[in-house]
C-alpha positions in Angstrom: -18.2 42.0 38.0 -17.9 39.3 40.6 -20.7 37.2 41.4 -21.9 38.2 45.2 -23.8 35.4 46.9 -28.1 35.9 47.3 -27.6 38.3 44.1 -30.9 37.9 41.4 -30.2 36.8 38.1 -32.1 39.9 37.7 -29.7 42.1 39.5 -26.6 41.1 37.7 -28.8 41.6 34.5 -29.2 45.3 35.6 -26.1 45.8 36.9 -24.0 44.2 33.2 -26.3 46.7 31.5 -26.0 49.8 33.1 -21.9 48.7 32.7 -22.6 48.7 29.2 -23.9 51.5 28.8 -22.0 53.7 31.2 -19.0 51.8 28.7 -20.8 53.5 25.2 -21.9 56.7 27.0 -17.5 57.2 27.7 -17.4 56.7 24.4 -15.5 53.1 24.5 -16.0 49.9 22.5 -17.7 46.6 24.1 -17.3 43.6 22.4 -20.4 40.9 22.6 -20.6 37.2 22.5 -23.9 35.2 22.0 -23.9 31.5 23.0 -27.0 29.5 22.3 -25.9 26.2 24.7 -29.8 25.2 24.3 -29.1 22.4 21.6 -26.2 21.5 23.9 -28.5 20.8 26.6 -30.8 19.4 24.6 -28.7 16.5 23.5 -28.0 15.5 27.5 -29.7 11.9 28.7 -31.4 13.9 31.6 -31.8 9.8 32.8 -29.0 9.7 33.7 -28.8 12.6 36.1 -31.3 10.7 38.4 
């Protein structure tokens, strides 16, 4: 799924999902990955972005 220029977060939300389950529906596995990079961000001087 390539990232198409004006596209919605929305849209590629959709679009991962139906993937998904279009992917279970044929019977396949899918594999998922959960990153939490909040703390990560969290930790950033946001100073010295200015």
């Amino acid at each position: 799924m390539a990232s198409g220029k004006g596209e919605s977060c929305l849209s590629k939300l959709l679009a991962h999902y139906k993937w998904f389950l279009e992917t279970l529906a044929a019977g396949n596995n899918v594999d998922v990955v959960f990153l939490d990079f909040a703390k990560a961000f969290d930790k950033v001087d946001h100073a010295s972005f200015s």
